[in-house]
C-alpha positions in Angstrom: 39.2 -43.8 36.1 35.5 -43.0 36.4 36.0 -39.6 37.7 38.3 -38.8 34.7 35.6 -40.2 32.3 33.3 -37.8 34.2 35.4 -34.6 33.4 35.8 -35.8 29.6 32.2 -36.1 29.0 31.8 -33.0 31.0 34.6 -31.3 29.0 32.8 -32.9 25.4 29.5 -31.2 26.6 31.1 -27.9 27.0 33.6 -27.4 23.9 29.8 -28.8 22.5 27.4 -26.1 23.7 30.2 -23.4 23.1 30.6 -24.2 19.2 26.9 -23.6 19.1 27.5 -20.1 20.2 29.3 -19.3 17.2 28.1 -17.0 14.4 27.5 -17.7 11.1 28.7 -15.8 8.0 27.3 -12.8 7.1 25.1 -13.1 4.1 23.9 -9.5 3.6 24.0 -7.7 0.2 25.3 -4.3 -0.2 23.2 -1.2 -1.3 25.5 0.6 -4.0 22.8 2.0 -6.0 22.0 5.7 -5.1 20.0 8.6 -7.1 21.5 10.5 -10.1 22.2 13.7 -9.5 19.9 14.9 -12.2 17.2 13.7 -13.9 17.8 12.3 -17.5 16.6 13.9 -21.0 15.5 16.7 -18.9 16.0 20.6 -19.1 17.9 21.9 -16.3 15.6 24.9 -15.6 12.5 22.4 -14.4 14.7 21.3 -11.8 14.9 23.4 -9.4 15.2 23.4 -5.6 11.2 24.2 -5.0 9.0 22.1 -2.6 6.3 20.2 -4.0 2.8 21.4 -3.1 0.3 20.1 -1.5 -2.5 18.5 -3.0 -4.7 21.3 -2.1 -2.4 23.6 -3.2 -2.0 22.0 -6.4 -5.3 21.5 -7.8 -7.3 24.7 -8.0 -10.9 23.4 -9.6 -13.2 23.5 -6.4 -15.3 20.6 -7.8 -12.2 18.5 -7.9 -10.8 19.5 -4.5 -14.7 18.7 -3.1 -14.5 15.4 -4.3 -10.8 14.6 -3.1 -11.8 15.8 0.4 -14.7 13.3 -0.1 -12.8 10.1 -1.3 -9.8 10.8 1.7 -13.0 10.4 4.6 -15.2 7.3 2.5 -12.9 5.3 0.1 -12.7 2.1 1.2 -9.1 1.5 0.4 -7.8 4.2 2.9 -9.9 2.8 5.6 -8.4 -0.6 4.9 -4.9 1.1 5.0 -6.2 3.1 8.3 -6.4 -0.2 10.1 -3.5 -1.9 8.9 -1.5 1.0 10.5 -3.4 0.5 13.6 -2.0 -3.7 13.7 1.3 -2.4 13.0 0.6 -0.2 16.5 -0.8 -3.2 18.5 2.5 -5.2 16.9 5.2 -2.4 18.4 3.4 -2.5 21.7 3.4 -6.0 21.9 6.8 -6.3 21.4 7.5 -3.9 23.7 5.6 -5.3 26.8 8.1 -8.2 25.9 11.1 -6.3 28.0 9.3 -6.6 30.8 8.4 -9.6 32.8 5.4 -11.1 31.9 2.5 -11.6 35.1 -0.4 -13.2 35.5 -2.7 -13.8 38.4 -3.9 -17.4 38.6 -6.1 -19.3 40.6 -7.2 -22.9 40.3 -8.7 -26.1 42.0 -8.6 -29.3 41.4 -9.0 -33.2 42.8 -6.5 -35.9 42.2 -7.7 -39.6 43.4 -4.4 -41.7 43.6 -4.6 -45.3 43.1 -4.0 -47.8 45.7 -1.1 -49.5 44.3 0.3 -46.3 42.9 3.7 -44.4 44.6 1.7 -41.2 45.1 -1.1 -43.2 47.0 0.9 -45.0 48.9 3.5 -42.7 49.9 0.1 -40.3 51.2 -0.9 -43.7 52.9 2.5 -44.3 54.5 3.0 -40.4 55.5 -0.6 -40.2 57.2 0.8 -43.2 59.8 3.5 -40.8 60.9 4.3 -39.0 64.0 5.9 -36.0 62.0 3.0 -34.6 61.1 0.1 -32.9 62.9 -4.0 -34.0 62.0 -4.6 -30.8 60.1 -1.7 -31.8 57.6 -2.9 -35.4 57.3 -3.4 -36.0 53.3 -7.1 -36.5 52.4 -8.1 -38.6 49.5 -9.0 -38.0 47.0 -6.7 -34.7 47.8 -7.9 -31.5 46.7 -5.9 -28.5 45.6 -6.0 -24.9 45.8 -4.3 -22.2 44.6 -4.5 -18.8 44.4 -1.2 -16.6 43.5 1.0 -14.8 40.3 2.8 -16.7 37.7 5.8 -15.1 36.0 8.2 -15.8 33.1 10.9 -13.8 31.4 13.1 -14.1 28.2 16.4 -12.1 28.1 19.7 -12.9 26.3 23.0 -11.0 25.8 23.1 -10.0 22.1 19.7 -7.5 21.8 16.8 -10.3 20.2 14.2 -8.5 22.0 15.1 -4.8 20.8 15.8 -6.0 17.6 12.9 -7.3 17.5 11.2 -4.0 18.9 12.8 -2.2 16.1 12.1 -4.7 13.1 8.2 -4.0 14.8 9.3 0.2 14.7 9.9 -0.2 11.5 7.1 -2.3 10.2 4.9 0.7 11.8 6.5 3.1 10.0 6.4 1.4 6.8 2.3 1.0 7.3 2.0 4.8 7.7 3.9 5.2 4.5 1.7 2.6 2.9 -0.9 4.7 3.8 0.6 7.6 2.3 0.7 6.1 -0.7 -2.6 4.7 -1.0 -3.7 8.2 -0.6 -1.3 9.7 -3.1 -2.9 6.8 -5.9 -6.5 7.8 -4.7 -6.0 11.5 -5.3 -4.4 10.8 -8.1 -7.0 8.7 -9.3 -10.2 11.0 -8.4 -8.1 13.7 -10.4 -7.6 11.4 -13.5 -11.0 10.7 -13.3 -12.4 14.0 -12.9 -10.5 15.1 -16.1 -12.1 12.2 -17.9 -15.6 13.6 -17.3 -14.6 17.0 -18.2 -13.0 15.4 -21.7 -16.4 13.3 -22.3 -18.4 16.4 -21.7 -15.9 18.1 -24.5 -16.7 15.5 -27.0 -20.2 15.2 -26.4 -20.6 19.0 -27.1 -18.2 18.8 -30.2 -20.3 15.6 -31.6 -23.7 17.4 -30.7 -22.8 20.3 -32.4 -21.5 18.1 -35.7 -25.2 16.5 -35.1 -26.8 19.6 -35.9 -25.2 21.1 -38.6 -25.2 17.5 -40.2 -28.9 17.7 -39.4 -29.3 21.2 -41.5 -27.1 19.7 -44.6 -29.7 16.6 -44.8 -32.1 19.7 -45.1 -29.8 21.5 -48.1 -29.2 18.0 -49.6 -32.9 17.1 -49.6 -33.7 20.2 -51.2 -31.0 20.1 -53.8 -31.9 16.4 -54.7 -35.6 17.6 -55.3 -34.1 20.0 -57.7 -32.1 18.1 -59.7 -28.8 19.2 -58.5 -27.5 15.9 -56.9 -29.1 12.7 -56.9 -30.3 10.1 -54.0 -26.6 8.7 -53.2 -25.2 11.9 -52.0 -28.1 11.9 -49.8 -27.2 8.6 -48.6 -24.0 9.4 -47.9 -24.8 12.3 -45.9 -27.4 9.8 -44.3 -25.1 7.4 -43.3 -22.3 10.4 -42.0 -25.7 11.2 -39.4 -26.0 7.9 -38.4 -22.1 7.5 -38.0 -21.8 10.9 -35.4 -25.2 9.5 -33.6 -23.6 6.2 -32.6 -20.6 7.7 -31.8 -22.8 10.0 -29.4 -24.4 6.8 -28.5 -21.1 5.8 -27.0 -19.4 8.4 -25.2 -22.9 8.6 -23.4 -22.5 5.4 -22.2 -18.3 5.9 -21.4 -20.0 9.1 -19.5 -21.9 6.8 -17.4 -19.1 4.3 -16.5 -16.7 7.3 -15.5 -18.9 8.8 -13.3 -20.2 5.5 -11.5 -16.2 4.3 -10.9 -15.9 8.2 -9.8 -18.7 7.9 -7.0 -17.0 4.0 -6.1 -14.0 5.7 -5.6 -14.8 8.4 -3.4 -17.6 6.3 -1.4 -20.8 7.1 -2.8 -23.4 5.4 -4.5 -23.9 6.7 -8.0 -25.0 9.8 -8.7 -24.4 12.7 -10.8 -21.1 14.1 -10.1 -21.0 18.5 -10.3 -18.2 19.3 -12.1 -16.4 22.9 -14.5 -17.6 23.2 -17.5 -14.6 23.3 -19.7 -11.7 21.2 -19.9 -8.8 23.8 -21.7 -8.0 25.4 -18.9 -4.4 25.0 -17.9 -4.6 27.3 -14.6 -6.7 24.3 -13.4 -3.2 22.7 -12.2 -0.8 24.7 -10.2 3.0 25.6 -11.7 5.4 22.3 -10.8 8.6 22.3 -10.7 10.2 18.3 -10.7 13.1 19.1 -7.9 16.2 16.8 -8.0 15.8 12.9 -7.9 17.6 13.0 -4.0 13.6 14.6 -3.0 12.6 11.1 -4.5 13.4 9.5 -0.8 12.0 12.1 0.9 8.5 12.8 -1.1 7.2 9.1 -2.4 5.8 7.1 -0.2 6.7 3.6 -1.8 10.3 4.4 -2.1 10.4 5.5 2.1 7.3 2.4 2.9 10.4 -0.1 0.7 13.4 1.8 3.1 11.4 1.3 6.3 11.0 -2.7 4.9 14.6 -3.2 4.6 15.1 -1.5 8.0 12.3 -4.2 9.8 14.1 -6.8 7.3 17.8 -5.9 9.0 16.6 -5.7 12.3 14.3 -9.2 12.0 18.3 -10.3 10.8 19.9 -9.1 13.9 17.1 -11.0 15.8 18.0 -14.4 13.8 21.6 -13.7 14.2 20.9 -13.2 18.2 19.6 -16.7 18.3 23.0 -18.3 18.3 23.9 -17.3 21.6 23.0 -18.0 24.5 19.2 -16.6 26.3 18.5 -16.5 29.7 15.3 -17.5 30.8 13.3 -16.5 34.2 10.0 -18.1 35.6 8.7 -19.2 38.7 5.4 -18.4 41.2 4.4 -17.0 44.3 0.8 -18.8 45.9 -1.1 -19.7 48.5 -1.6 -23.7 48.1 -2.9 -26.7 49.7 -5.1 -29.2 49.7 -7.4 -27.9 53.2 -9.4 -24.9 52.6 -9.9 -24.1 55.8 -6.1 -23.7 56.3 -5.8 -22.2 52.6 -5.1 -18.5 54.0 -2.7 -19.0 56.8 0.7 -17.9 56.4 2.1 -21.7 56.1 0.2 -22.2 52.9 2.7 -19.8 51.2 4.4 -21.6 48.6 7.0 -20.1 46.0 9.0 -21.5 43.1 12.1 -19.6 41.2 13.7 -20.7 38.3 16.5 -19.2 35.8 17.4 -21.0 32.7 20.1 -20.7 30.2 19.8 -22.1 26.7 21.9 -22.8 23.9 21.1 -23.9 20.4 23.4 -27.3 20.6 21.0 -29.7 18.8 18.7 -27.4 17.1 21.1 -25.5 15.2 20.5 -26.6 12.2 16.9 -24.9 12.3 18.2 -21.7 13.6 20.6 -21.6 11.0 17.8 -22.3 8.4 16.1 -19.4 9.9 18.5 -17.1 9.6 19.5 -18.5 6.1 16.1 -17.4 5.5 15.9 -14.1 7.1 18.9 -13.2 5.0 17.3 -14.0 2.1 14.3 -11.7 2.9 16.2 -8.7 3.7 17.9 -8.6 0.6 14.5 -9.2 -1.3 13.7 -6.1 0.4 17.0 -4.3 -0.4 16.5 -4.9 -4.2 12.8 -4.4 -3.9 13.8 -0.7 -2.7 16.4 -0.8 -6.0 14.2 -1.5 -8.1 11.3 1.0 -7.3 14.2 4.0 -6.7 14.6 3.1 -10.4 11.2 3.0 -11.5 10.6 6.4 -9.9 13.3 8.2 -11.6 12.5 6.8 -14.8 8.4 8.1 -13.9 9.7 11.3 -13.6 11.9 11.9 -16.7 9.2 10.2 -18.8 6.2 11.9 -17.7 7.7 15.0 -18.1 8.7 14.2 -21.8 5.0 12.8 -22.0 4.0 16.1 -20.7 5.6 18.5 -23.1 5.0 16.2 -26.4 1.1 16.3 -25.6 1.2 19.9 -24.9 3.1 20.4 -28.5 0.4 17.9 -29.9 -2.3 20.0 -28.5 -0.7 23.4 -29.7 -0.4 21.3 -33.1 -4.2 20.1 -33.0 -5.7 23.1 -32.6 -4.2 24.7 -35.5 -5.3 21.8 -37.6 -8.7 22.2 -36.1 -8.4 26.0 -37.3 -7.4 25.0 -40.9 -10.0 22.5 -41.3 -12.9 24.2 -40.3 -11.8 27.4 -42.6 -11.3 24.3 -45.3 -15.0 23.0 -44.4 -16.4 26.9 -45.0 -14.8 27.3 -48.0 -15.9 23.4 -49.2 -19.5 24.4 -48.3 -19.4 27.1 -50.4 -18.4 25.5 -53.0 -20.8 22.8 -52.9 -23.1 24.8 -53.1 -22.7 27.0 -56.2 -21.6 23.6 -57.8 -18.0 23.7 -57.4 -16.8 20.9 -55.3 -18.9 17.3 -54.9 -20.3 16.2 -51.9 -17.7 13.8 -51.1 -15.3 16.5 -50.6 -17.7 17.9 -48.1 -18.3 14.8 -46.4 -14.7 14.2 -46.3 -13.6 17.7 -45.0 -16.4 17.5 -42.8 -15.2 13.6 -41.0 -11.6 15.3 -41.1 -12.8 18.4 -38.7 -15.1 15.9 -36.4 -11.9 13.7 -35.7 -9.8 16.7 -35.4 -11.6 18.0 -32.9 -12.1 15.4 -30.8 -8.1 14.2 -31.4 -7.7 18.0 -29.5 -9.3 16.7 -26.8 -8.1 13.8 -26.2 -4.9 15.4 -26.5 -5.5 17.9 -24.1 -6.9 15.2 -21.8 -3.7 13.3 -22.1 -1.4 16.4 -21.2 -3.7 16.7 -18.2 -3.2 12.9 -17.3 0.3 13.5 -17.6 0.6 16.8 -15.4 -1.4 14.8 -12.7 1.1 11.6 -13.3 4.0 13.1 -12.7 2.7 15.3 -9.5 2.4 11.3 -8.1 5.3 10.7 -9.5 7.6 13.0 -7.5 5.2 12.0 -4.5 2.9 14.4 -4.2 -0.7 13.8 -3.6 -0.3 12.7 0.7 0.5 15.9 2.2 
């Protein structure tokens, strides 16, 4: 009867430790979402099969390319991303070495005083009295021990943990070179937006300077004309008060000239100081001809969309490794040592002591904690899938938009300018005018306001369809080759 209560308990351990073996559900979402095969409200003609170029290929001011070069070697950010590449590195070699058995040398010595009234001290006692043993193997107290020899341990199992594992660490690696990538393609992209900042400052401050001094000569005619009769003291005022008006507007692109070039130097590594720089901003062979490609080159060219793909990969491959963890691992350890408790006997041959030991475990009471990790890994991985969705997405959008942004500022400059033309004929004939009496000053003043904000509306629009160009180059990924 005991015996057959033996095998039921036995059996109850087994059926036990086997149902812990099984796998749970699989809790994985599906990717359906893949590009378009065009890009939306979009002519077909920009979309062609043409590679993007490289950033040096791209921008053709050599003041611009000087200071890109000098942002990739100093900028802070890139050096941060530098060395989280290099973790991701140490992290895949680490995981590596973990195929292999681990060994370390060891050696150690220590003194153990056993108490009188203890089974260690007097089983030492008891075996010191006895004729088995010869006087050099007599057990000293306190007893001493030495040991000199190489530990080793091993984890394996039977459903791939450990190269899963590898992989999720692959992937992670890959996904902090692409990080890098695009911390590069936003600093390029950010020197360049930057760079065409200053050039758009420099614009206005010539444009305002300019409306200084003819406003400066027309205080003169007004003056003149007031001492004669022919207006009286609040036109001058008013053309007073235009002056001060231009001046503080001066005043404060002077001081937006200062902040640009400052978070220009910060950018690229340098302390402030004057930044050299072309000396126009209309120049549209300043950028090189793009062509936006198909949305497919999305997952080749930008570096968030392939850093998000290599996430999901470490994600599935962390969930292989949680899945793994409901089956059984075997586990290897043991020792091989010289010990014993006489040093002058410590090197002989019959100090040679060696321990082996293989282990298999199975999740039988734990399971419930392995199953909440792998709940949890589950979880992850899909964060990461529709973290990937959602940027594919975004960039597609980028694109289409940009471009649109593109050509509606370059239709606003073309626009712009031939208001710009208008008005200042307007303002030649209004001067005239004025002056042989047949328009007021207010008309002057007005026409005059109308070509200042013109002007600098033709900048800013030309700025913007700059911005744009350099947008959408980051867009479609350029900026890290």
């Amino acid at each position: 009867m005991q015996k057959l209560s033996w095998w039921y308990n036995f059996l109850l351990l087994f059926i036990t430790a086997l149902s812990s073996c099984t796998l749970p559900k699989n809790l994985q979402v599906k990717n359906e979402l893949t590009p378009p095969a065009a890009y939306p409200f979009m002519d077909s003609t920009v979309q062609q099969d043409i590679p993007l170029p490289n950033w040096r290929e791209f921008f053709k001011d050599p003041y611009l390319v000087a200071l890109i070069d000098s942002a990739i070697k100093n900028n802070q950010d890139l050096k941060i991303a530098n060395q989280r590449l290099e973790q991701a590195r140490a992290e895949v070699q680490y995981h590596y070495r973990n195929f292999y058995p681990s060994v370390q040398a060891n050696a150690s010595f220590g003194v153990t005083k056993y108490g009188d009234y203890t089974v260690d001290g007097v089983g030492n006692f008891d075996s010191n009295l006895s004729s088995n043993i010869s006087p050099e193997q007599r057990i000293p107290n306190p007893v001493p021990d030495y040991f000199l020899g190489l530990q080793t341990s091993w984890e394996t199992g039977f459903a791939g943990k450990l190269r899963s594992r590898r992989k999720a660490a692959s992937a992670r690696l890959l996904a902090s070179s692409y990080y890098r990538d695009l911390v590069q393609t936003q600093l390029v992209a950010g020197v360049a937006r930057l760079y065409y900042e200053l050039l758009a400052i420099d614009n206005e401050l010539k444009i305002i300077r300019q409306n200084i001094d003819i406003q400066e000569r027309a205080m003169e005619i007004v003056d003149i004309q007031k001492q004669s009769g022919q207006i009286n003291e609040l036109a001058v005022k008013q053309f007073k008060v235009q002056l001060l008006q231009t001046q503080a507007l001066e005043a404060e692109r002077k001081q937006h000239l200062v902040f640009v070039v400052n978070t220009l130097n910060t950018l690229i590594g340098k302390f402030p100081k004057i930044i050299t720089r072309a000396d126009t901003l209309v120049n549209t062979a300043q950028l090189a001809q793009l062509k936006t490609g198909f949305p497919i080159y999305l997952l080749e060219n930008r570096p968030d969309l392939k850093e998000a793909m290599a996430q999901l990969q470490a994600n599935e491959a962390d969930l292989r490794a949680a899945r793994a963890a409901f089956l059984p691992a075997l586990n290897f350890s043991g020792f091989t040592a010289l010990n014993g408790f006489n040093a002058s006997y410590f090197f002989n041959p019959a100090s040679l002591a060696y321990v082996g030991l293989a282990s298999l475990s199975l999740p039988v009471f734990n399971r419930n904690q392995v199953n909440y990790q792998y709940r949890l890994q589950a979880a992850e991985k899909n964060v990461a899938l529709y973290n990937y969705q959602k940027i594919l997405l975004q960039s597609v959008a980028e694109v289409s938009s940009l471009y649109n942004t593109l050509l509606a500022y370059q239709r606003i400059s073309e626009l712009k300018l031939a208001e710009v033309t208008e008005l200042k004929a307007a303002l030649s004939i209004g001067n005239d005018l004025f002056l042989t009496g047949f328009a007021n000053y207010l008309e002057v003043l007005m026409i005059r306001r109308n070509v200042l904000d013109a002007e600098l509306q033709y900048t800013n629009a030309q700025k913007q369809f700059f911005h744009a160009y350099i947008d959408l180059y980051k867009a479609m990924g350029g900026g890290w080759r």
